[in-house]
N, C-alpha and C positions, 0 to 999 in steps of 0.2 A: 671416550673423549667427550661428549654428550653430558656424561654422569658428572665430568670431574666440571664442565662448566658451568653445570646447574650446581653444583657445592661451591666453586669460588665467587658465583652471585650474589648465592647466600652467607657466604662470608661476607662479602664486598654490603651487603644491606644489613649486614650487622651491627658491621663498624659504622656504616654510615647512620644507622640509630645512635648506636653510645655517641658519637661526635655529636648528634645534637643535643642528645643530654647532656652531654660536659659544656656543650656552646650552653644552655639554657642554666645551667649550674654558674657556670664561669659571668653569665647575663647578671643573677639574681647575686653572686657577691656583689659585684659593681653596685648594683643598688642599695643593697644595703648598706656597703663603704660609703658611697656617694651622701646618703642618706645622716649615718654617722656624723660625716665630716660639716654635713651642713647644720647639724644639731650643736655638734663640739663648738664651729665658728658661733652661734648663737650664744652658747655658753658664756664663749669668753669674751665675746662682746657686752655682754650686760655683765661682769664680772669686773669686768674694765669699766665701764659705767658707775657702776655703783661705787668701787674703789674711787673714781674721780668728784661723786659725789660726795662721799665721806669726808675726803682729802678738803673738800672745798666749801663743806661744811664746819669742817672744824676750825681751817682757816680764818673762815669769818667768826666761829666764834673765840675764839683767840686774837684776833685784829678788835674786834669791838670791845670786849675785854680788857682791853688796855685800856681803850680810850673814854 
């Protein structure tokens, strides 16, 4: 009885290592994702930018142009 509780301990402290590996795994995608998403929104904020400058560049030189 002794032997089989000393083996489902060490079971039990097995899995509760892999858990925090997967927690520490599962931690560092978030980060990364997080990380990603806030580069992407950067992206396409100066991509919109620039688009808006163009737009509004050419605008004027096409308005002046006429006139």
């Amino acid at each position: 009885m002794v032997d089989r509780e000393e083996e489902l301990r060490s079971q039990l402290d097995t899995y509760a290592e892999k858990f925090d590996q997967v927690q520490d795994a599962i931690n560092k995608s978030n980060q990364v994702f997080n990380t990603f998403k806030r580069e992407m929104e950067q992206v396409i904020f100066l991509s919109f930018s620039f688009y808006i400058s163009c737009f509004f560049d050419l605008f004027l030189f096409y308005y002046f142009e006429q006139y």
